[in-house]
Backbone as CSV, one residue per row, in Angstrom:
resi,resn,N_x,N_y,N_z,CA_x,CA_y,CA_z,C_x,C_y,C_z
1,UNK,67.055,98.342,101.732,67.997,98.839,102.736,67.995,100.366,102.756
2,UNK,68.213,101.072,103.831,68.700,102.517,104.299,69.801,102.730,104.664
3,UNK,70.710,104.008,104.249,72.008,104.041,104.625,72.216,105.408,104.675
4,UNK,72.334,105.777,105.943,72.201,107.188,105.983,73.619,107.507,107.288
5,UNK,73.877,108.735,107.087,74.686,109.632,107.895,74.714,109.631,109.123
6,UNK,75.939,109.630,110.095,75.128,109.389,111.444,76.800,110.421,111.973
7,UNK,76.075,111.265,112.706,77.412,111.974,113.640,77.105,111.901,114.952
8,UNK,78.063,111.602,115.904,78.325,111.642,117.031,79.470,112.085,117.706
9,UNK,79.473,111.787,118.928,80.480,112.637,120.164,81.569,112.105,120.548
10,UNK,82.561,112.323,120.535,83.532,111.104,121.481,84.580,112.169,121.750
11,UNK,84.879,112.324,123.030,85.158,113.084,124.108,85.414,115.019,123.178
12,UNK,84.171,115.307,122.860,84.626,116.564,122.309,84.194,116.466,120.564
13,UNK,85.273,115.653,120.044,85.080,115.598,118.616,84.003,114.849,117.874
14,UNK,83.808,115.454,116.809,82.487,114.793,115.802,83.090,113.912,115.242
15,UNK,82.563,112.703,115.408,83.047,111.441,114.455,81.565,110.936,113.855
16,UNK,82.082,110.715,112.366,81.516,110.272,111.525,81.396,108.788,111.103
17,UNK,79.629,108.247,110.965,79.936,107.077,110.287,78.406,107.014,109.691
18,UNK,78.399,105.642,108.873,77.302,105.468,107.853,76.465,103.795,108.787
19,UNK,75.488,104.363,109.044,74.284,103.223,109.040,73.547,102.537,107.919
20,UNK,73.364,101.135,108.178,73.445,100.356,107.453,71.827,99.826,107.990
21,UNK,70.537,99.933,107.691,69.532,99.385,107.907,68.809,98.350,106.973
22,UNK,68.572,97.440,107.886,67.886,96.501,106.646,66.443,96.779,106.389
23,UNK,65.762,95.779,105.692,64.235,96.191,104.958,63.724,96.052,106.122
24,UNK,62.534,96.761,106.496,61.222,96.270,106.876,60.651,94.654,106.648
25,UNK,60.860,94.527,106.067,59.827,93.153,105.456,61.353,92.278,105.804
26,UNK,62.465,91.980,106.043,63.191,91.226,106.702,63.367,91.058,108.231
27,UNK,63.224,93.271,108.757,63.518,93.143,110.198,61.713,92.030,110.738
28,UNK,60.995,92.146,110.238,59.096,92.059,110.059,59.416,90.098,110.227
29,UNK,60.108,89.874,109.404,60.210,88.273,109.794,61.107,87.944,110.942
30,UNK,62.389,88.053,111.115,63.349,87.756,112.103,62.142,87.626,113.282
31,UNK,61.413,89.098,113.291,60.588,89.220,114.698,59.865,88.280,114.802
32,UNK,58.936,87.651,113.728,57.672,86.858,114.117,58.497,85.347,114.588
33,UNK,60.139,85.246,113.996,60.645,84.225,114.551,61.032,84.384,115.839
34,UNK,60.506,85.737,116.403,61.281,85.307,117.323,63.244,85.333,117.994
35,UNK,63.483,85.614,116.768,64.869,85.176,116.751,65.316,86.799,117.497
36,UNK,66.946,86.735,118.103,67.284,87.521,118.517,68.131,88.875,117.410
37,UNK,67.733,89.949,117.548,67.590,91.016,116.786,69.332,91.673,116.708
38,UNK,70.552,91.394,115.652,71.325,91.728,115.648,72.161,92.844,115.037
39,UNK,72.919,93.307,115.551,73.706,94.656,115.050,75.034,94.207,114.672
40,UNK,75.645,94.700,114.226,77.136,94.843,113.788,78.217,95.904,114.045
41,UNK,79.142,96.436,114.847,79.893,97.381,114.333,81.630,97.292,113.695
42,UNK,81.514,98.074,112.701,83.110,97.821,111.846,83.975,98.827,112.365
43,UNK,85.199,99.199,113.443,85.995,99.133,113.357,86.849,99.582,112.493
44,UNK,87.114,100.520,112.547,87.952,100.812,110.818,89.951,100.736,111.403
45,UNK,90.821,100.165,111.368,91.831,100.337,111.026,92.922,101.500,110.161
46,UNK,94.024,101.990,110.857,94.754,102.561,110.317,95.492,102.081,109.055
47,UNK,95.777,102.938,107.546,95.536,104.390,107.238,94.101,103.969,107.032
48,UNK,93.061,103.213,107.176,92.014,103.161,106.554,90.694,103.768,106.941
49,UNK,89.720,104.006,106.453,88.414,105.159,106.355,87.634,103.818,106.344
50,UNK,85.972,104.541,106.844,85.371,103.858,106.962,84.262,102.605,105.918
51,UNK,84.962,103.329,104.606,85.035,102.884,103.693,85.568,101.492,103.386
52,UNK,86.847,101.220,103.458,87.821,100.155,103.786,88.396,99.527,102.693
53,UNK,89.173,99.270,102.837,90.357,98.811,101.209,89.644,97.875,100.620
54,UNK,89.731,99.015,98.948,88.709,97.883,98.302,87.617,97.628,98.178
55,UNK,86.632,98.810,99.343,85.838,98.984,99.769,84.785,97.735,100.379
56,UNK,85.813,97.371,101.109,85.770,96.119,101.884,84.210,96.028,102.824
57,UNK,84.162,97.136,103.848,83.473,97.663,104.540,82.168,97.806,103.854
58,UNK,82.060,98.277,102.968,80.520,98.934,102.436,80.148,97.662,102.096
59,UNK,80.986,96.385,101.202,79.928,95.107,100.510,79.776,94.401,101.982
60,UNK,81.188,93.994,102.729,80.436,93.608,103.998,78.977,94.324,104.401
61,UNK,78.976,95.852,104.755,77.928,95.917,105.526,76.840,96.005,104.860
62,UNK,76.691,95.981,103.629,75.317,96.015,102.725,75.348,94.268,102.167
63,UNK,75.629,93.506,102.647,75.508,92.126,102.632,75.110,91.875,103.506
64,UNK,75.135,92.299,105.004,74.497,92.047,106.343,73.354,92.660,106.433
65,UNK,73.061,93.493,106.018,71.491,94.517,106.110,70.534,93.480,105.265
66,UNK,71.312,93.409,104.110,70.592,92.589,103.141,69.497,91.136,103.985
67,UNK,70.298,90.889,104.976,70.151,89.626,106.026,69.807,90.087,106.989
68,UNK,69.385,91.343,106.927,68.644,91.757,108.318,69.221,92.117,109.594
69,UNK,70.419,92.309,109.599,71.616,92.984,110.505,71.631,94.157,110.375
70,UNK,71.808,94.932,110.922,71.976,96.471,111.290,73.718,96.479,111.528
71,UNK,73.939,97.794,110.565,75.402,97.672,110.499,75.805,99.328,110.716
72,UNK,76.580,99.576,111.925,77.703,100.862,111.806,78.770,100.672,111.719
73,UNK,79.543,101.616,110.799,80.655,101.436,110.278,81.286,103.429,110.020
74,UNK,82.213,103.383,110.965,82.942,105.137,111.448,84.427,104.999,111.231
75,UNK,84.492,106.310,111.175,85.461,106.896,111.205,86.245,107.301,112.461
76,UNK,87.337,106.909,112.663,87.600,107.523,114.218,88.759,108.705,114.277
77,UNK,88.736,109.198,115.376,89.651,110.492,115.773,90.427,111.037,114.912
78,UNK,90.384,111.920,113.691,91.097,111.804,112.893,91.048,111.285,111.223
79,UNK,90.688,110.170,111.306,90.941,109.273,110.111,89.268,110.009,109.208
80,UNK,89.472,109.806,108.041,88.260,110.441,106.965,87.577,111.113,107.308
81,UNK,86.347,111.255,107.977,85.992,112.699,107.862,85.487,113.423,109.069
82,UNK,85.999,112.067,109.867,86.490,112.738,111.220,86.892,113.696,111.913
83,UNK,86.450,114.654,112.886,87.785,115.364,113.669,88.764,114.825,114.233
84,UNK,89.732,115.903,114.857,90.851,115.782,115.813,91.667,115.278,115.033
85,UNK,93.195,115.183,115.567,94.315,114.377,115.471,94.231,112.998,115.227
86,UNK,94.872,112.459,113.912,95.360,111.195,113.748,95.416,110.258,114.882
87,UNK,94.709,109.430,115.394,94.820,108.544,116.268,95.550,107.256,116.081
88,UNK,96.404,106.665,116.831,96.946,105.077,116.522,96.141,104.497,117.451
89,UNK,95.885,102.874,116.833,94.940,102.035,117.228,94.745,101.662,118.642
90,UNK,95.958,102.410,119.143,96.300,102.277,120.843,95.235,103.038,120.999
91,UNK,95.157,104.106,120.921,94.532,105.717,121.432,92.704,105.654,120.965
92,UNK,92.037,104.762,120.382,90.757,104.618,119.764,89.842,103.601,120.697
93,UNK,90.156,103.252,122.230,89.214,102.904,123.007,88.003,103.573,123.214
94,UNK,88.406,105.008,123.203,87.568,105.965,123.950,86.169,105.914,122.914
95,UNK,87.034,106.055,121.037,86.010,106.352,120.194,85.146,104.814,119.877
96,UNK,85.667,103.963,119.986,84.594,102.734,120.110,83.955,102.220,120.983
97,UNK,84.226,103.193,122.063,83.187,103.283,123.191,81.968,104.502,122.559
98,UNK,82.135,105.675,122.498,80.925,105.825,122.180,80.234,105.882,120.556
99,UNK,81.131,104.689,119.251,80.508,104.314,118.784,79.275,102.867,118.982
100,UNK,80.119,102.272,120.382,79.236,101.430,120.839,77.633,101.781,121.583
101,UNK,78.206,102.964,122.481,77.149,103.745,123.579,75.975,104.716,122.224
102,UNK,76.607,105.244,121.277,75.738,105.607,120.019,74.800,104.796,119.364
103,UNK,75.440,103.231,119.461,74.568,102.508,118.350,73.503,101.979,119.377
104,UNK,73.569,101.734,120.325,72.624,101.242,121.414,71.402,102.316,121.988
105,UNK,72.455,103.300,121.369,70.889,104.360,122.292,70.276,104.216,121.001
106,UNK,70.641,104.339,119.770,69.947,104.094,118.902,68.890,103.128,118.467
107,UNK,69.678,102.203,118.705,68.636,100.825,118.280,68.572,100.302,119.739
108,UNK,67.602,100.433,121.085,67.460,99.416,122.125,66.979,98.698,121.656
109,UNK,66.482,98.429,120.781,65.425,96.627,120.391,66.873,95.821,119.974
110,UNK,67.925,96.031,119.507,68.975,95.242,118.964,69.261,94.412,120.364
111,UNK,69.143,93.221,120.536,69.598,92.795,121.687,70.888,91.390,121.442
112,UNK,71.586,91.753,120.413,73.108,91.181,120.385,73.682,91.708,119.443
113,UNK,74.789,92.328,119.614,76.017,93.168,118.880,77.129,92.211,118.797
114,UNK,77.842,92.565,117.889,79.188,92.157,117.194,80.495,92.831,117.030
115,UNK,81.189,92.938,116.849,82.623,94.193,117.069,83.324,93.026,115.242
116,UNK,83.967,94.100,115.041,84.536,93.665,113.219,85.586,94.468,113.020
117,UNK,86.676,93.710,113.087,88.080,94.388,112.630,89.016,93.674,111.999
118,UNK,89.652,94.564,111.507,90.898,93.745,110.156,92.342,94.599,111.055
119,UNK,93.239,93.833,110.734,94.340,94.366,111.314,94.453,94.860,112.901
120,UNK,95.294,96.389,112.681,95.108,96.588,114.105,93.835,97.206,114.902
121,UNK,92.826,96.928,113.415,91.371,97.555,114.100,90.782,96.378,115.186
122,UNK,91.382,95.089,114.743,90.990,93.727,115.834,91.905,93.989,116.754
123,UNK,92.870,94.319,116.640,93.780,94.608,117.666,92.987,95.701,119.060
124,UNK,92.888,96.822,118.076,91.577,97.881,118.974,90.604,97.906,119.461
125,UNK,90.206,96.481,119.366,88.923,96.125,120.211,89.219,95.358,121.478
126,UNK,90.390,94.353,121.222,90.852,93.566,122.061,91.302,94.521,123.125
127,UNK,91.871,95.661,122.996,92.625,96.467,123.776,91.155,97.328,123.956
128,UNK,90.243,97.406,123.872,88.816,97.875,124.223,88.300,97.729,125.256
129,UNK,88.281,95.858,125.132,87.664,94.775,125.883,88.637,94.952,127.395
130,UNK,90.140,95.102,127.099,90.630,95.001,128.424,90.576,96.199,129.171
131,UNK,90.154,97.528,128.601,89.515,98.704,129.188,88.604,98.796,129.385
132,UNK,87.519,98.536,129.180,86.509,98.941,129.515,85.383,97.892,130.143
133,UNK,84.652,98.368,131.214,83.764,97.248,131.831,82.932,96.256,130.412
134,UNK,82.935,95.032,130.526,82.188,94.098,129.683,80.340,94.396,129.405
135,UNK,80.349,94.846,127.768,79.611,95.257,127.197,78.156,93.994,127.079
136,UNK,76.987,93.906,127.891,76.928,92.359,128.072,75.872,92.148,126.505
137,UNK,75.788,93.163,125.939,74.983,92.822,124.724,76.403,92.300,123.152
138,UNK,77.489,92.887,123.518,78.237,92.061,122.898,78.684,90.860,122.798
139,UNK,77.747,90.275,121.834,78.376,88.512,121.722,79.364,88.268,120.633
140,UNK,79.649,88.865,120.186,80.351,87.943,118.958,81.703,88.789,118.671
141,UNK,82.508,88.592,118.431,83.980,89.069,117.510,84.201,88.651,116.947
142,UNK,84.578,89.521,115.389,85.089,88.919,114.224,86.689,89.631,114.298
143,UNK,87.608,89.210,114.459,89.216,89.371,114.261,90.090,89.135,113.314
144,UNK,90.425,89.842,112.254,90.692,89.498,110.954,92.364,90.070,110.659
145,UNK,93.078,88.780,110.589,94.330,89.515,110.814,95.013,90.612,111.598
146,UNK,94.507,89.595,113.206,95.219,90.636,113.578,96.778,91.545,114.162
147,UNK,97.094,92.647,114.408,98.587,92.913,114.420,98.663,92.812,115.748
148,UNK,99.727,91.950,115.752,100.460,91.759,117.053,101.918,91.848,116.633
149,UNK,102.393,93.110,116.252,103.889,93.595,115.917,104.558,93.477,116.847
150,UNK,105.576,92.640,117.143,106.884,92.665,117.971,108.178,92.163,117.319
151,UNK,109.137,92.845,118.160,110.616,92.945,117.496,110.833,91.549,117.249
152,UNK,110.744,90.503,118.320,110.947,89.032,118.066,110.549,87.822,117.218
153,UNK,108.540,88.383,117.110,108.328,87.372,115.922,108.045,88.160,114.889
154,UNK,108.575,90.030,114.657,108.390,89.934,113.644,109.846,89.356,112.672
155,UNK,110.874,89.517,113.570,112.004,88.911,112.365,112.080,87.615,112.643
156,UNK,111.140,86.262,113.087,111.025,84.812,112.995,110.223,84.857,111.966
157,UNK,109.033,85.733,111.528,108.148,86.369,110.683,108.947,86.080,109.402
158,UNK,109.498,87.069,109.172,110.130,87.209,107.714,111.557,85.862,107.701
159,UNK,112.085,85.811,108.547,112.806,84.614,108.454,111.846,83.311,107.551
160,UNK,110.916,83.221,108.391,110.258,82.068,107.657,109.271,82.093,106.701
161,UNK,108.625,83.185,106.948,107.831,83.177,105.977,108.312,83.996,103.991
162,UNK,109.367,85.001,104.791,109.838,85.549,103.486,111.111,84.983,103.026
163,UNK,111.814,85.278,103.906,113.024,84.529,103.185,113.507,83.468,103.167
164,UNK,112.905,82.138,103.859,112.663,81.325,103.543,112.719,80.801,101.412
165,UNK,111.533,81.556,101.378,110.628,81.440,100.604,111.916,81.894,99.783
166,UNK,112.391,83.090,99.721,113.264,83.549,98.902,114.534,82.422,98.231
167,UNK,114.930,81.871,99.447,116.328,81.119,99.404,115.994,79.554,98.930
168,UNK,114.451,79.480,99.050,113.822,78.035,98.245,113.804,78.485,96.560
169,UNK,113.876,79.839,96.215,113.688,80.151,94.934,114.537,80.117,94.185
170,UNK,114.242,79.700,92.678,115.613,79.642,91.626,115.612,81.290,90.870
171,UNK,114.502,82.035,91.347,114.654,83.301,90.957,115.667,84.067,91.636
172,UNK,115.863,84.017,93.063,116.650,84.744,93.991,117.800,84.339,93.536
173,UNK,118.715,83.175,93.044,119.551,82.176,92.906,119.835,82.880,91.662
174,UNK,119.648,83.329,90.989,119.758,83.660,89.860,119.882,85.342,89.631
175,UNK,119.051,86.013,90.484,119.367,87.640,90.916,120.665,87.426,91.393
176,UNK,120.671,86.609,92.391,122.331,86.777,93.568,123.008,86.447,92.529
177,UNK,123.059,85.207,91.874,124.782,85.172,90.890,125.184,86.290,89.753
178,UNK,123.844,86.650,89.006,123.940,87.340,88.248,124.086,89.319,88.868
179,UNK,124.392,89.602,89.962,124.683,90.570,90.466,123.249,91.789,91.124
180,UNK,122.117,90.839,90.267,121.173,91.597,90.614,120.755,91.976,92.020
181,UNK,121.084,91.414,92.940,120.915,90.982,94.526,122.326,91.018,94.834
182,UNK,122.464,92.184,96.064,123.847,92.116,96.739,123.696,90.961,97.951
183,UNK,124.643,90.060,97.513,124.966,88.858,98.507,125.154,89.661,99.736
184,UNK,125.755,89.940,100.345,125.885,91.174,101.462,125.339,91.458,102.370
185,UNK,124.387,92.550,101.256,123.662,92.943,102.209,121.922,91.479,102.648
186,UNK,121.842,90.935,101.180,121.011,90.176,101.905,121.256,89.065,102.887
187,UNK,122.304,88.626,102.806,122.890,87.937,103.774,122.876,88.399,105.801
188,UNK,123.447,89.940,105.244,123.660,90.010,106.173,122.282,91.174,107.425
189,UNK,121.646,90.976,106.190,120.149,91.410,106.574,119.444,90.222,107.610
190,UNK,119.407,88.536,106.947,118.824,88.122,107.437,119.401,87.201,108.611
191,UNK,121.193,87.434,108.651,121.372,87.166,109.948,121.090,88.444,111.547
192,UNK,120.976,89.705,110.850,119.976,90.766,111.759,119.201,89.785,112.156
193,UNK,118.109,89.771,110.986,117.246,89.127,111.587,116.821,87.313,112.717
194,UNK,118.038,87.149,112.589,118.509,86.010,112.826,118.129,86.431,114.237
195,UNK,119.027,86.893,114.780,119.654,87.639,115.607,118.694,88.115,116.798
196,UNK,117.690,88.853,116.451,116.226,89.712,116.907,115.239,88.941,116.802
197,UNK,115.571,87.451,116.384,114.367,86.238,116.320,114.994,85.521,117.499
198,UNK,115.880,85.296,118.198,116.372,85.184,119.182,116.028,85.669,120.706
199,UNK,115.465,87.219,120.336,115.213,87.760,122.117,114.073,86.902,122.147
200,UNK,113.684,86.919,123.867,113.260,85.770,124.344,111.721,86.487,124.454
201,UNK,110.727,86.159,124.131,109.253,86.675,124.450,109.242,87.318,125.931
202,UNK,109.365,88.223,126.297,109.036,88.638,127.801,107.706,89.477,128.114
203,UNK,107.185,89.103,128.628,105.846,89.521,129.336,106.040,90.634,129.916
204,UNK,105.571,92.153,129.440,105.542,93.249,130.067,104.102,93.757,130.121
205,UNK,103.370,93.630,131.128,101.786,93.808,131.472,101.690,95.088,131.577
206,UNK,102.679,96.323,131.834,101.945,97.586,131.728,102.343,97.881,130.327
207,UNK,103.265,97.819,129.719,103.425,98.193,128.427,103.704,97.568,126.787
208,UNK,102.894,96.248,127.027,102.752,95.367,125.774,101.470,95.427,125.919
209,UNK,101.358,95.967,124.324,100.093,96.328,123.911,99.588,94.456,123.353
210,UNK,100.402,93.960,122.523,100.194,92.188,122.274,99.454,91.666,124.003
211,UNK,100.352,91.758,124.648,99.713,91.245,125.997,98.187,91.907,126.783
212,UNK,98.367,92.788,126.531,97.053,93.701,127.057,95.583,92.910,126.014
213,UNK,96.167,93.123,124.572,95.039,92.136,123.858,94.478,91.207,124.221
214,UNK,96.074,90.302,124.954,95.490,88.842,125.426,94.475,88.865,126.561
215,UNK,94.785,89.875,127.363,93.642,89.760,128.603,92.573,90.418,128.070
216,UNK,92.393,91.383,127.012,91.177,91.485,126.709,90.625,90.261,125.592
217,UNK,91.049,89.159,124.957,90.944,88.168,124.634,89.865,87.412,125.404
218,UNK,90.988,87.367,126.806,90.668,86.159,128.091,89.319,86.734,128.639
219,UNK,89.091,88.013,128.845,87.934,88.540,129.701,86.722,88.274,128.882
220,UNK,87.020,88.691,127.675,85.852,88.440,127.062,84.882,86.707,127.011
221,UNK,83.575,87.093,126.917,82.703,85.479,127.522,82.095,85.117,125.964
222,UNK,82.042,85.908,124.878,81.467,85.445,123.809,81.637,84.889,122.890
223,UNK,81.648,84.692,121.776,81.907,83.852,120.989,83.345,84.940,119.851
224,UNK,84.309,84.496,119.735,85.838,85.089,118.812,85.351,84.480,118.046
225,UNK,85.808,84.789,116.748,85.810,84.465,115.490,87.705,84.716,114.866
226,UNK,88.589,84.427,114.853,89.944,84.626,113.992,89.856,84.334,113.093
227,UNK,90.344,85.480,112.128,89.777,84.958,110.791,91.739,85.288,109.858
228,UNK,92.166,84.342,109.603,93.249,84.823,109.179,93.728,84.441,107.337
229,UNK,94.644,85.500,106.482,94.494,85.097,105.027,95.545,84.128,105.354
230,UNK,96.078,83.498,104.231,97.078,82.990,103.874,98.278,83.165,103.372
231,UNK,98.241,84.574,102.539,99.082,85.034,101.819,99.501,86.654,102.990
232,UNK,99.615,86.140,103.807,99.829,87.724,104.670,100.854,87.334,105.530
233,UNK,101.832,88.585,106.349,102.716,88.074,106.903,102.475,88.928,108.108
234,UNK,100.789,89.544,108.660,100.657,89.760,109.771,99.826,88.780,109.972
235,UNK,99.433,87.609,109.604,98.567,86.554,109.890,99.777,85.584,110.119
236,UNK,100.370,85.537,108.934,101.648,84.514,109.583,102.179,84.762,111.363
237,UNK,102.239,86.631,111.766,103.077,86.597,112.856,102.063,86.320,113.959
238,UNK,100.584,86.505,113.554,99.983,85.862,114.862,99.694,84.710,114.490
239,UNK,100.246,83.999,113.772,99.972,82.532,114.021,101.509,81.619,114.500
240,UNK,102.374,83.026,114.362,104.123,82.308,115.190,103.956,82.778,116.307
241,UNK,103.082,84.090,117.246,102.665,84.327,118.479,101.881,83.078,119.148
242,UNK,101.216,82.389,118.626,100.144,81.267,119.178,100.932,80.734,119.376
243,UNK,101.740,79.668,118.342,102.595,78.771,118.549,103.401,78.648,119.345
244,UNK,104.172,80.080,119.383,105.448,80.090,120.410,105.221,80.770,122.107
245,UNK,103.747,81.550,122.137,103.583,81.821,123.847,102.994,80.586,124.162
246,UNK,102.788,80.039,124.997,102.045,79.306,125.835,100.840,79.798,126.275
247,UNK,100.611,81.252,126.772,99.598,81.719,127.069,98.388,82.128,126.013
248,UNK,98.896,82.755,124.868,97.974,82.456,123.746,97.603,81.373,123.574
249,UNK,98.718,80.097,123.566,97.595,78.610,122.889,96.856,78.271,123.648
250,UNK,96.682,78.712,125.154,95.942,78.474,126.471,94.313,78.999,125.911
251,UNK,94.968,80.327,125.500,93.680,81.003,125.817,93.302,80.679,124.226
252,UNK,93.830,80.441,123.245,93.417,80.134,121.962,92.441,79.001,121.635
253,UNK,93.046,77.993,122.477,92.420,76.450,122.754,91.041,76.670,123.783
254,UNK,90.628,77.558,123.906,88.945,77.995,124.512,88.126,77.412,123.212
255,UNK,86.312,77.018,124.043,86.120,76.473,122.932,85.348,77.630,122.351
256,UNK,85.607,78.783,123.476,84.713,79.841,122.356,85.218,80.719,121.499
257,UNK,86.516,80.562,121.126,87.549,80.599,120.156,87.652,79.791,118.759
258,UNK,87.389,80.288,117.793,87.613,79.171,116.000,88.537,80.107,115.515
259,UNK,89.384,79.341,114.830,90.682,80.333,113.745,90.180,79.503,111.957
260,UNK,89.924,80.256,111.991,89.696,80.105,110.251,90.584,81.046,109.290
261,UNK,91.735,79.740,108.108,92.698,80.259,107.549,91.782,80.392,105.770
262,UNK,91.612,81.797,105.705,91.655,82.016,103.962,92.361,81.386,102.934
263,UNK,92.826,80.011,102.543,94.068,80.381,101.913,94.065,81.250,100.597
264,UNK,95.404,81.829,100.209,95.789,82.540,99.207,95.434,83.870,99.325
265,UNK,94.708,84.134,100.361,93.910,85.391,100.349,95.234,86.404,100.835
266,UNK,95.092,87.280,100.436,95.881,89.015,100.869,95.413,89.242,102.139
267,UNK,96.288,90.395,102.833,96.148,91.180,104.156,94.660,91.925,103.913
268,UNK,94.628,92.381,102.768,93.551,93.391,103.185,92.571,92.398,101.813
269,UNK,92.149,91.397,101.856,91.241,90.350,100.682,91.380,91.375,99.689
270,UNK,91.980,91.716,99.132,91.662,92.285,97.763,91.195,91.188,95.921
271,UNK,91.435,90.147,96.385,90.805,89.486,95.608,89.678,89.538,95.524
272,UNK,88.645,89.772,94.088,87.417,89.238,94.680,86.715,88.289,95.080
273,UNK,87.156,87.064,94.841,86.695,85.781,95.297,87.103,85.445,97.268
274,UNK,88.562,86.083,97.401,88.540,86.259,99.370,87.759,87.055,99.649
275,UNK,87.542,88.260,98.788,86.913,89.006,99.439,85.056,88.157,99.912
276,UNK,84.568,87.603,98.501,83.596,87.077,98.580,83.547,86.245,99.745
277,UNK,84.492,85.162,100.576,84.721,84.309,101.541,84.691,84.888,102.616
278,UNK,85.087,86.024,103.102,85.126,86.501,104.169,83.375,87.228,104.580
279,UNK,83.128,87.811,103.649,81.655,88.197,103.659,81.097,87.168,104.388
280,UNK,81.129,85.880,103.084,79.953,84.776,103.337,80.054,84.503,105.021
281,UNK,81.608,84.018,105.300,81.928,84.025,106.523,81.104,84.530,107.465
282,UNK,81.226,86.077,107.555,80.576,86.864,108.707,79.398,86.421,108.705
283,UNK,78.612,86.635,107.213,77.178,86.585,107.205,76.967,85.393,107.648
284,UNK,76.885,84.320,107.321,76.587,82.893,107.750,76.707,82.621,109.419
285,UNK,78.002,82.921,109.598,78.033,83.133,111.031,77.101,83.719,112.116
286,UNK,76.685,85.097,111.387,75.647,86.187,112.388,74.318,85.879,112.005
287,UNK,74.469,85.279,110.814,72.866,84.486,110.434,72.041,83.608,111.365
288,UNK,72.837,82.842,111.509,72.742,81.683,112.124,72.054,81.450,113.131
């Protein structure tokens, strides 16, 4: 494998990222098969570098080269060793446009690409897809926990998934009598939340960023991948978003849509054995 430095443009500022090339003697077979010649790009998520928690990013993309995938993986507006201002995942269309328009002038023989995000970096593609004209060498999305933060399921969110959990426990039961836990305030925390699990889902198309995802969801023709942990409670809230819009399970229930649950796994796999699952995942998948 080769892994070298790569800077580019995006409207003004130098953004940084690392290429990921596989051997000769792997790209040398794929060809004589015949088979179609694939790329990868990672997406990096806020606070995270292109590096990625755990260094998530680098074994992914030196596990895919290894297999003969071509992998970029940047930094955007801001974040590691990037220019400009701190960007939120809203504001990073522009730069995964021309990390996309970069990797293509680069490699024209690659003739199917992939998009790879964890959190609200899947979030930032989805909101990509509904900006920008359809990329037709992109087939594949990998979506890995992604954030769909709202006031409503995030406190159905912690209702069920945390405190739930809490009020099933003989540990909590035992903080609260013994004074360790103010009855009070947790009480009266989770009728708040009670409360704000109540407003009603409303559909605002110019300014829900969750909804804007969905139509870049819907537009897209290729193959999604959802990849969600078990032990996370932004995987829990897009899996109480599916359940409870109608229009997600619409567009969820496509058959070019699969949701695959990690169990036990963390938000960001920090285990090494999820971490190992999610790899195999991608790879097997883009292998294929």
């Amino acid at each position: 494998m080769i892994e070298q430095g790569v800077i580019f443009n995006s409207q003004g500022k130098q953004l940084i990222a690392i290429e990921h090339l596989p051997s000769s003697a792997i790209t040398s077979v794929t060809s004589n098969q015949q088979q179609p010649k694939k790329g990868l790009i990672i997406v990096v998520g806020g606070p995270q570098t292109r590096v990625g928690s755990h260094r998530l990013f680098v074994y992914l993309a030196r596990a895919l080269a290894k297999q003969g995938i071509t992998v970029f993986r940047f930094d955007y507006s801001g974040a590691g060793d990037s220019e400009g201002e701190l960007s939120s995942f809203t504001e990073i269309q522009h730069d995964i446009d021309a990390a996309i328009q970069t990797f293509k002038t680069r490699h024209s023989d690659i003739t199917e690409l992939a998009l790879w995000g964890l959190c609200d970096a899947a979030s930032a593609i989805l909101l990509y897809l509904n900006d920008y004209p359809a990329e037709d060498k992109i087939k594949q999305l990998f979506l890995i926990n992604p954030w769909v933060r709202q006031a409503e399921t995030q406190a159905q969110t912690y209702l069920r998934s945390y405190y739930l959990k809490r009020l099933m426990s003989k540990a909590f039961w035992r903080k609260l009598f013994s004074g360790k836990v103010q009855a009070q305030v947790a009480f009266t925390e989770i009728n708040q939340f009670h409360q704000q699990g109540k407003v009603s889902n409303k559909v605002h198309l110019e300014d829900n960023f969750v909804t804007q995802m969905l139509q870049g969801l819907d537009k897209f023709t290729g193959q999604s991948h959802v990849i969600l942990s078990g032990n996370d409670l932004t995987a829990d809230e897009f899996k109480l978003l599916v359940k409870s819009n109608k229009h997600w399970r619409q567009i969820m229930a496509s058959a070019t849509i699969t949701q695959q649950v990690i169990s036990q796994a963390d938000h960001t796999f920090s285990q090494q054995q999820k971490k190992k699952q999610l790899i195999a995942f991608t790879v097997n998948t883009l292998v294929k």
